[in-house]
Backbone atoms as SQL, in Angstrom:
CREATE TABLE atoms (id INTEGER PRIMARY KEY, chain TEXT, resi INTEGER, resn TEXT, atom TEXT, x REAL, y REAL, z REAL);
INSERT INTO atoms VALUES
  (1, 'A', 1, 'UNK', 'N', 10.777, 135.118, -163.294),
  (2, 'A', 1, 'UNK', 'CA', 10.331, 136.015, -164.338),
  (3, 'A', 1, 'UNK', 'C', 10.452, 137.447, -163.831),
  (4, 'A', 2, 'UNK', 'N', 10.675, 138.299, -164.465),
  (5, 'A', 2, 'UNK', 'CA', 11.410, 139.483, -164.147),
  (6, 'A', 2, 'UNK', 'C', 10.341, 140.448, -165.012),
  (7, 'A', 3, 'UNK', 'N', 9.932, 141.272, -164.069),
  (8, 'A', 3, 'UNK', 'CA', 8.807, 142.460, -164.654),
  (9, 'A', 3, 'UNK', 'C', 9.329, 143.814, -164.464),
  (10, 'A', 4, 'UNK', 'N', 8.924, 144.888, -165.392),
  (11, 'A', 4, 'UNK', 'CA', 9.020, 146.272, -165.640),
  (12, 'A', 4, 'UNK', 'C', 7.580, 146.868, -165.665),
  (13, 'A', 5, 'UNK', 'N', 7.781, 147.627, -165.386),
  (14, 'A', 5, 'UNK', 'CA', 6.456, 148.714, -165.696),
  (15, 'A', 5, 'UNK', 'C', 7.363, 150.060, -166.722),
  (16, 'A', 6, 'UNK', 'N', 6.308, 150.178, -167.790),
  (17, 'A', 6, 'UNK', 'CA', 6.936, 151.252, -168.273),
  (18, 'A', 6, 'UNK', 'C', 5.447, 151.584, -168.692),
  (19, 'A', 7, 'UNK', 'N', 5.322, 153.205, -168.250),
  (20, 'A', 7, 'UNK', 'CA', 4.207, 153.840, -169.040),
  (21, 'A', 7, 'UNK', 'C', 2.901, 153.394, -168.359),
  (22, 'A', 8, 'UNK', 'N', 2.519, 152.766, -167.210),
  (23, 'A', 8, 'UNK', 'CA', 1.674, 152.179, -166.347),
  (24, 'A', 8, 'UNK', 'C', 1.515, 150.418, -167.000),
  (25, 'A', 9, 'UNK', 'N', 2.341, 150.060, -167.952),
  (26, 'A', 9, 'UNK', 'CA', 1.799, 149.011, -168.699),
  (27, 'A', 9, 'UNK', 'C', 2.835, 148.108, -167.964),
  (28, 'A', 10, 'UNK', 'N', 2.499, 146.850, -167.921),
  (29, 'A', 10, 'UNK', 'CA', 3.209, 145.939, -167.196),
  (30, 'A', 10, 'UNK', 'C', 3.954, 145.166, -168.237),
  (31, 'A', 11, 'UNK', 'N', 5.439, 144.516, -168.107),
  (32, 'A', 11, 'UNK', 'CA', 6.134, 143.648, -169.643),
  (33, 'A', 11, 'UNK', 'C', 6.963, 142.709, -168.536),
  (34, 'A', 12, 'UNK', 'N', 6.727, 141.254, -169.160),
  (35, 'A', 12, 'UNK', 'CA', 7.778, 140.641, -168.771),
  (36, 'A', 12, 'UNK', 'C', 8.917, 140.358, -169.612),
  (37, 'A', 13, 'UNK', 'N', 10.306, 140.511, -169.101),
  (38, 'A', 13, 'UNK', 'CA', 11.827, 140.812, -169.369),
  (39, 'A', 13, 'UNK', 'C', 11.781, 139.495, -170.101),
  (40, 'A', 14, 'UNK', 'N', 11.872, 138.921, -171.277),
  (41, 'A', 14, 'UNK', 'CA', 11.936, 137.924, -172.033),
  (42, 'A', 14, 'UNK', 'C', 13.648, 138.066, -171.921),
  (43, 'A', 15, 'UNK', 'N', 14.199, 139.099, -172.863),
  (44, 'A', 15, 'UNK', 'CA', 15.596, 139.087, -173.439),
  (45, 'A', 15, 'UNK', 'C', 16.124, 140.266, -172.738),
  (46, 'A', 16, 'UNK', 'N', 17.381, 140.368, -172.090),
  (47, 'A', 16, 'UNK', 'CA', 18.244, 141.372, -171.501),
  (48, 'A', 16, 'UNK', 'C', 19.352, 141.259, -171.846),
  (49, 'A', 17, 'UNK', 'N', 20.323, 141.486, -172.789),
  (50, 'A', 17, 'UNK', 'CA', 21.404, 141.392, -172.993),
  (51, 'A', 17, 'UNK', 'C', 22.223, 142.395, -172.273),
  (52, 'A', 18, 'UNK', 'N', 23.217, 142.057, -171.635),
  (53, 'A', 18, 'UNK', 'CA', 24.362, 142.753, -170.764),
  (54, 'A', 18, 'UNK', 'C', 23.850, 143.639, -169.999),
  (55, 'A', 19, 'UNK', 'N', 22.039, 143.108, -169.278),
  (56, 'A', 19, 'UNK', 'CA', 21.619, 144.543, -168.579),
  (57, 'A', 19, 'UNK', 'C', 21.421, 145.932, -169.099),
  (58, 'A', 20, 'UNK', 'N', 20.714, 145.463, -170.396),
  (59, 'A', 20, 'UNK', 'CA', 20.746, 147.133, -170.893),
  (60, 'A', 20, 'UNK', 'C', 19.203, 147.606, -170.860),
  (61, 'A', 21, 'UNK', 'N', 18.712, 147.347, -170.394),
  (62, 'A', 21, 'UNK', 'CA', 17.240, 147.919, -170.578),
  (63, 'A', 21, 'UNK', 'C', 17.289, 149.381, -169.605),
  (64, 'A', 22, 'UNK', 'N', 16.895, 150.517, -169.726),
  (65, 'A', 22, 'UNK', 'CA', 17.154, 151.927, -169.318),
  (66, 'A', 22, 'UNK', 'C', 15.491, 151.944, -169.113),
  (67, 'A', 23, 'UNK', 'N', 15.197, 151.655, -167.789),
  (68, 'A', 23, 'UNK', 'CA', 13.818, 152.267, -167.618),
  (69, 'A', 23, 'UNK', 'C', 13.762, 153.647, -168.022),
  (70, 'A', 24, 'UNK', 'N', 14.324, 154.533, -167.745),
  (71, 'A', 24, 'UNK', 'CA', 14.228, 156.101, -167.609),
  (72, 'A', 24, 'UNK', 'C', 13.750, 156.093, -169.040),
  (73, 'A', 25, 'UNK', 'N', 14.567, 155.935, -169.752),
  (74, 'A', 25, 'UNK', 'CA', 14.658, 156.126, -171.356),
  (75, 'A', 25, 'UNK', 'C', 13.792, 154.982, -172.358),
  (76, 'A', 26, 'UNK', 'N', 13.332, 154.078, -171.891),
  (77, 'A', 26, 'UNK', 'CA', 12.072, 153.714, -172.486),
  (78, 'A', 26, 'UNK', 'C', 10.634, 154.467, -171.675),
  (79, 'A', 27, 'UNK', 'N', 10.673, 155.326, -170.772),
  (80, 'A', 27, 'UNK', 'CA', 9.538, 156.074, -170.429),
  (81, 'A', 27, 'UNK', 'C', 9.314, 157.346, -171.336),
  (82, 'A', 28, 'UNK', 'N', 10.948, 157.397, -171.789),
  (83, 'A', 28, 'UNK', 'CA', 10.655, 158.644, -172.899),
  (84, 'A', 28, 'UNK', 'C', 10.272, 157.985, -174.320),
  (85, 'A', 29, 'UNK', 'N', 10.914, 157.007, -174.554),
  (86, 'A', 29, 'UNK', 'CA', 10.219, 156.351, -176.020),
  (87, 'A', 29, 'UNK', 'C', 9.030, 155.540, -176.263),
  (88, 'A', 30, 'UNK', 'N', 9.147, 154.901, -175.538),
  (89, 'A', 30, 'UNK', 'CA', 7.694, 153.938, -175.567),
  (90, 'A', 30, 'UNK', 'C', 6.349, 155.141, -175.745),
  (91, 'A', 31, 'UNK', 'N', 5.387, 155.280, -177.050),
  (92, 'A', 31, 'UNK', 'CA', 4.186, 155.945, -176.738),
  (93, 'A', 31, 'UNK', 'C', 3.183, 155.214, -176.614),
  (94, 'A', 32, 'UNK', 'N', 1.979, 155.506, -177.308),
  (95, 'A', 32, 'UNK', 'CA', 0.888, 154.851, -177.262),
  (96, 'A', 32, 'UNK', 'C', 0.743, 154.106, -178.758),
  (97, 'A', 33, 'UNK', 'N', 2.306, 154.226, -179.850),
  (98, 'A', 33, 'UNK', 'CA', 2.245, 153.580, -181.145),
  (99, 'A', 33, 'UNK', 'C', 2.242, 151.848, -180.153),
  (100, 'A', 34, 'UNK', 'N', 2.941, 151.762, -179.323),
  (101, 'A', 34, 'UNK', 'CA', 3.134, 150.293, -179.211),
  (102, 'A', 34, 'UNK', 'C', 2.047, 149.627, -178.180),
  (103, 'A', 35, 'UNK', 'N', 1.394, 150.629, -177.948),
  (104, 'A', 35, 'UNK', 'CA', 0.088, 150.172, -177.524),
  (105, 'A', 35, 'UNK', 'C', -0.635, 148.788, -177.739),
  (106, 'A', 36, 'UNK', 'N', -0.789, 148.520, -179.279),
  (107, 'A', 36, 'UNK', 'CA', -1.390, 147.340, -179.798),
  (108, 'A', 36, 'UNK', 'C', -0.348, 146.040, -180.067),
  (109, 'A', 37, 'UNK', 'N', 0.577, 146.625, -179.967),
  (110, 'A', 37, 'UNK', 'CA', 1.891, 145.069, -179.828),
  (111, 'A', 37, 'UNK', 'C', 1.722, 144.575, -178.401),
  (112, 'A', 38, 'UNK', 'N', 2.282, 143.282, -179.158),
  (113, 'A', 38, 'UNK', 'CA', 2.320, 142.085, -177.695),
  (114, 'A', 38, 'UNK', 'C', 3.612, 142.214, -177.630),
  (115, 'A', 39, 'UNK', 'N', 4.715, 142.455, -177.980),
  (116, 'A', 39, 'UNK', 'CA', 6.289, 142.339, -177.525),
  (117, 'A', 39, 'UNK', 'C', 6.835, 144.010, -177.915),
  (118, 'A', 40, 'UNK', 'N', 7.455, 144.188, -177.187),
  (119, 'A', 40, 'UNK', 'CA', 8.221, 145.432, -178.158),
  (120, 'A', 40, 'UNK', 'C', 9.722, 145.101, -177.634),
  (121, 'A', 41, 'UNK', 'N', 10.746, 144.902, -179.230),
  (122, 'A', 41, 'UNK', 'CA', 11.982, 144.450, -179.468),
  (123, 'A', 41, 'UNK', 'C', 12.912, 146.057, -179.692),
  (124, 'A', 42, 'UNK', 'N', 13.947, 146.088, -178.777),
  (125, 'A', 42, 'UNK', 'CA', 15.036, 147.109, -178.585),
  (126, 'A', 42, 'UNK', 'C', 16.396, 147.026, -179.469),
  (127, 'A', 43, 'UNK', 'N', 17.393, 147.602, -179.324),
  (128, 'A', 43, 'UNK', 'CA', 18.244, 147.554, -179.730),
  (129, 'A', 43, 'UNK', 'C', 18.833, 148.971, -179.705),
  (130, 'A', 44, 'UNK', 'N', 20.233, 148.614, -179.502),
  (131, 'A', 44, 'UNK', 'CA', 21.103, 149.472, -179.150),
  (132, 'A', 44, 'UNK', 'C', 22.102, 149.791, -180.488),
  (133, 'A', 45, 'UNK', 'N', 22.385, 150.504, -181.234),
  (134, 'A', 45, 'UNK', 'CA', 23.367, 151.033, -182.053),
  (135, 'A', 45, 'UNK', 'C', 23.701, 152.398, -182.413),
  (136, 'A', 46, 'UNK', 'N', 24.754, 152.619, -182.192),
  (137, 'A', 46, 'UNK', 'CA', 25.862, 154.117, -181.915),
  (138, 'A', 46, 'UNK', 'C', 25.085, 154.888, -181.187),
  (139, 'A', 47, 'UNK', 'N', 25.150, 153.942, -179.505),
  (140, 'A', 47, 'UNK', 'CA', 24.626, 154.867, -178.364),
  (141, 'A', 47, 'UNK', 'C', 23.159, 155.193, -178.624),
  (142, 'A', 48, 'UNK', 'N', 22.340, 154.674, -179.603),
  (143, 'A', 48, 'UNK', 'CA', 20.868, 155.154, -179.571),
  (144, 'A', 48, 'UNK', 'C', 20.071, 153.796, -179.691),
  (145, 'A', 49, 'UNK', 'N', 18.802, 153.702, -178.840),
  (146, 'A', 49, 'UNK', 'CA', 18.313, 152.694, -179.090),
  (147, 'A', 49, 'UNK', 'C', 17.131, 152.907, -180.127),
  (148, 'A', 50, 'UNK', 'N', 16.461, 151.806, -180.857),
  (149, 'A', 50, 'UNK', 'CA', 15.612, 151.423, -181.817),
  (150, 'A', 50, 'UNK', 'C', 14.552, 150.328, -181.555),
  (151, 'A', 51, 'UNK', 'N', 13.502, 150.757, -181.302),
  (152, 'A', 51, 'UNK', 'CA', 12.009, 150.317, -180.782),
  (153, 'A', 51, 'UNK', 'C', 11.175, 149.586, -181.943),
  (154, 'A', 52, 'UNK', 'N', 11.042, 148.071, -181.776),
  (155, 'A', 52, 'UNK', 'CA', 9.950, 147.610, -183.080),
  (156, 'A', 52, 'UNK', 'C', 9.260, 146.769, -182.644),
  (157, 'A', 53, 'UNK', 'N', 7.667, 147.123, -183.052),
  (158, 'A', 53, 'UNK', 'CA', 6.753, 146.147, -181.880),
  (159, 'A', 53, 'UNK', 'C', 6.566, 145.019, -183.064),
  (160, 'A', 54, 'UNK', 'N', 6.103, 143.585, -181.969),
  (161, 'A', 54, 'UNK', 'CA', 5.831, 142.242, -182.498),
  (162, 'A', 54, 'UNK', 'C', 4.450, 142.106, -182.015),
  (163, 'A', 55, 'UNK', 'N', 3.530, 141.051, -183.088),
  (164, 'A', 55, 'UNK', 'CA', 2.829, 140.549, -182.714),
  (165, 'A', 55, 'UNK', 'C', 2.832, 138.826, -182.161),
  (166, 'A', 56, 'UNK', 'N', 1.972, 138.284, -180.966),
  (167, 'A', 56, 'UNK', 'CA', 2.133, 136.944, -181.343),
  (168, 'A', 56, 'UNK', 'C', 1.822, 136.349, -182.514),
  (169, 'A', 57, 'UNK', 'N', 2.397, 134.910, -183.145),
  (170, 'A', 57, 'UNK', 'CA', 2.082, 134.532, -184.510),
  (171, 'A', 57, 'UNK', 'C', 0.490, 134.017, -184.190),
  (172, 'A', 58, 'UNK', 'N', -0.188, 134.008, -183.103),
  (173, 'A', 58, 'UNK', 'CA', -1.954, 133.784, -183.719),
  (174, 'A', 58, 'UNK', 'C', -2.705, 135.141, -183.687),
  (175, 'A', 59, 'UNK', 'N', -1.765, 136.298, -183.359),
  (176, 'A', 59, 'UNK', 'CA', -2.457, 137.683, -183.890),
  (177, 'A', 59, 'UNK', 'C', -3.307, 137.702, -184.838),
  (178, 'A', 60, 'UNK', 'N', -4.259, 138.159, -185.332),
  (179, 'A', 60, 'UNK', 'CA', -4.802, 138.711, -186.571),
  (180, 'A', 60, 'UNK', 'C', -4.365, 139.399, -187.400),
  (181, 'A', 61, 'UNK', 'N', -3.414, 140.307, -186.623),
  (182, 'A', 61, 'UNK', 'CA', -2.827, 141.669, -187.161),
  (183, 'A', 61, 'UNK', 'C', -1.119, 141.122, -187.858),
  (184, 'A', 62, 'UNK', 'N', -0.820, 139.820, -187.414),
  (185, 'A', 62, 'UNK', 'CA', 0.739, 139.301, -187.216),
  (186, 'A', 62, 'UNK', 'C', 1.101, 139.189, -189.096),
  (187, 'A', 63, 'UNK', 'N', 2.383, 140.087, -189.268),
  (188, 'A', 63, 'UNK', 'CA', 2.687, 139.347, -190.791),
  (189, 'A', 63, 'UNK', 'C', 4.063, 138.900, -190.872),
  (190, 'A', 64, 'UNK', 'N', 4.616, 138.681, -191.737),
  (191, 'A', 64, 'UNK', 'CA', 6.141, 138.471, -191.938),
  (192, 'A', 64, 'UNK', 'C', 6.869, 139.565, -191.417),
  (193, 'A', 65, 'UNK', 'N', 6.456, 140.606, -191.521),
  (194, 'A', 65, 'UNK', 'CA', 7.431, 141.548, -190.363),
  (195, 'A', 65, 'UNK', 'C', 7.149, 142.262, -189.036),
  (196, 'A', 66, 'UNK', 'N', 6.298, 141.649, -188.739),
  (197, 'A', 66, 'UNK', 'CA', 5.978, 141.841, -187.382),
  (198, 'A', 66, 'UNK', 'C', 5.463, 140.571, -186.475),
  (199, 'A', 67, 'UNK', 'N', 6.018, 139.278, -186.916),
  (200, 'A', 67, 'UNK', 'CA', 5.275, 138.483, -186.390),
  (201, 'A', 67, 'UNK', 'C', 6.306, 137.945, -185.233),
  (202, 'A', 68, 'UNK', 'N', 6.288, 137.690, -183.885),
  (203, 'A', 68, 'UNK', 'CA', 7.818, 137.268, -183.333),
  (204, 'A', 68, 'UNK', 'C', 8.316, 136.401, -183.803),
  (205, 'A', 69, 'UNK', 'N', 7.928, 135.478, -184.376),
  (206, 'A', 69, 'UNK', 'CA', 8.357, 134.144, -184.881),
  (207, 'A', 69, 'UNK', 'C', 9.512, 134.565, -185.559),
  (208, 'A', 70, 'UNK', 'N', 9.566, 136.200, -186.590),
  (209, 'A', 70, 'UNK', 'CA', 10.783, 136.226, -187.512),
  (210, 'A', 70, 'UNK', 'C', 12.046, 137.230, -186.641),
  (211, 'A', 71, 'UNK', 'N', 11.757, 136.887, -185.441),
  (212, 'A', 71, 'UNK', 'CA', 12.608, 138.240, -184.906),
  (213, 'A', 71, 'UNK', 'C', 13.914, 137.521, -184.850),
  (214, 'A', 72, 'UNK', 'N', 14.232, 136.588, -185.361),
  (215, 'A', 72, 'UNK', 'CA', 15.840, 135.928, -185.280),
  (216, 'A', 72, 'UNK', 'C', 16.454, 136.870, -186.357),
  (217, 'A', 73, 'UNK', 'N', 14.907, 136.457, -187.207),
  (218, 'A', 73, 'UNK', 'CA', 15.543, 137.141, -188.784),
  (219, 'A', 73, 'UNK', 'C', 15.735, 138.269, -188.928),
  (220, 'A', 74, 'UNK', 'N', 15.122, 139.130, -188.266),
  (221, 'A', 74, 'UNK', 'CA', 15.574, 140.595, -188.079),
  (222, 'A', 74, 'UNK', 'C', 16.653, 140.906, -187.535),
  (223, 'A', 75, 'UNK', 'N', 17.428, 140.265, -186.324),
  (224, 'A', 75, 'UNK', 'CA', 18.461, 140.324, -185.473),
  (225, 'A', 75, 'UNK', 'C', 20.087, 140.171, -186.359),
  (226, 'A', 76, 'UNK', 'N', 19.235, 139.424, -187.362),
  (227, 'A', 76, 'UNK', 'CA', 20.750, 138.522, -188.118),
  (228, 'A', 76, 'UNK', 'C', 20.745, 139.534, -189.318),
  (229, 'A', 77, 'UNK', 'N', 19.452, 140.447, -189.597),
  (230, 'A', 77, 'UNK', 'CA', 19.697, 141.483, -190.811),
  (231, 'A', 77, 'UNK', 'C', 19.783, 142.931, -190.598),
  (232, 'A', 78, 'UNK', 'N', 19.297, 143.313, -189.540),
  (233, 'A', 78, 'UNK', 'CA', 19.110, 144.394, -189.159),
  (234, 'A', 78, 'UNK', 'C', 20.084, 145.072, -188.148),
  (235, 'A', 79, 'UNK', 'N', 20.635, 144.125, -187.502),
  (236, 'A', 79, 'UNK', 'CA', 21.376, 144.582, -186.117),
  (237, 'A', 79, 'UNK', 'C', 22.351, 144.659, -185.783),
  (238, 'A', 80, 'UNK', 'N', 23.451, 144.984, -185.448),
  (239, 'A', 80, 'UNK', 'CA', 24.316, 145.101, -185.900),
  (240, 'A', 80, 'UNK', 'C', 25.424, 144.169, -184.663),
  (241, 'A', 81, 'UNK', 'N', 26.228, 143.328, -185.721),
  (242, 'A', 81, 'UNK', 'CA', 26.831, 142.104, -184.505),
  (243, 'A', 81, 'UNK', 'C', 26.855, 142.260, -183.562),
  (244, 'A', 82, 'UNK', 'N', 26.564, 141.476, -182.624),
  (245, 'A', 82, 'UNK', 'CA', 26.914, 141.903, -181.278),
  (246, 'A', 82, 'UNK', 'C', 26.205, 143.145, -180.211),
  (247, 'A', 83, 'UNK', 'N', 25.366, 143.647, -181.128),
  (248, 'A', 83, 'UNK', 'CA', 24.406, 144.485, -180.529),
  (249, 'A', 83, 'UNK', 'C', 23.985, 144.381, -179.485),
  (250, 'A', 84, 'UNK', 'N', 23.726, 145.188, -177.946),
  (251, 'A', 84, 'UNK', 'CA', 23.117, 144.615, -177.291),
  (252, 'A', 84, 'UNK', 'C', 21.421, 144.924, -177.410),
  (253, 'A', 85, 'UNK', 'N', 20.343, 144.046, -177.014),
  (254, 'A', 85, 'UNK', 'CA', 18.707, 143.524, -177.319),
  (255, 'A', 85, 'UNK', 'C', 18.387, 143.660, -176.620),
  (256, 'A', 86, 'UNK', 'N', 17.063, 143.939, -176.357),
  (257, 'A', 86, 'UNK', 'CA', 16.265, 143.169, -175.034),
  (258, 'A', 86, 'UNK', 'C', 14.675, 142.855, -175.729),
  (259, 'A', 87, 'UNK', 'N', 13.986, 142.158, -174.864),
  (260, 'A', 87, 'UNK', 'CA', 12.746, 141.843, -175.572),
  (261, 'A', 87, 'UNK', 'C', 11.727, 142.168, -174.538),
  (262, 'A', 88, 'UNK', 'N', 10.731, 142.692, -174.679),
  (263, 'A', 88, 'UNK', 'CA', 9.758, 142.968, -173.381),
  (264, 'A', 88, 'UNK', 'C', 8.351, 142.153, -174.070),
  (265, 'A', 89, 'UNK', 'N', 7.199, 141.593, -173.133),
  (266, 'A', 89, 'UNK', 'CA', 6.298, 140.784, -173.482),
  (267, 'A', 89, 'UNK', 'C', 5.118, 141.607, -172.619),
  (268, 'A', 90, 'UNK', 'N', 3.770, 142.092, -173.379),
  (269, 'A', 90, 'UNK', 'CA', 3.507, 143.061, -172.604),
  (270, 'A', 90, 'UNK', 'C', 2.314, 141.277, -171.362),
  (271, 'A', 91, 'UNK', 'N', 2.341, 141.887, -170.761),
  (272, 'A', 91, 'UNK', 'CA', 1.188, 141.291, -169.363),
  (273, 'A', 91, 'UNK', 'C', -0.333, 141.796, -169.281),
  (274, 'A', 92, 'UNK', 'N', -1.091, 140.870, -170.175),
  (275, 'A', 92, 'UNK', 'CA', -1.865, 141.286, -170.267),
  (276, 'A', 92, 'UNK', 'C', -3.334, 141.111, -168.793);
């Protein structure tokens, strides 16, 4: 299992596609919005990445678009083929 620290917060590396996770540059994006997520899902398109936090599905807070359970479904609507992802899981 493969860990990051970003922001003093600890995440384990769920998804890495082609090695793209940029510590440097999730220290500049990550704030304190993703604070209350349990996953926060990346993505890379035209050179810029795109940050969307998940909850686990027994969250309280978890709905159809934020729940991880639908993050296939986001990947297959939102992303653009072949995109490269990564998934971080925060350590609580």
């Amino acid at each position: 299992m493969k860990k990051v620290v970003i922001n003093n917060v600890e995440y384990e590396v769920i998804r890495n596609d082609q090695d793209c996770i940029d510590i440097d540059l999730l220290q500049e994006k990550i704030t304190d919005y993703f604070d209350a997520y349990d996953y926060i899902f990346g993505d890379y398109a035209y050179e810029k990445v795109r940050l969307k936090g998940y909850y686990d599905s027994n969250n309280k807070n978890a709905n159809k678009i934020n729940d991880i359970k639908f993050l296939d479904n986001y990947i297959k609507e939102y992303c653009s083929y072949g995109s490269k992802v990564f998934l971080l899981k925060k350590i609580r």
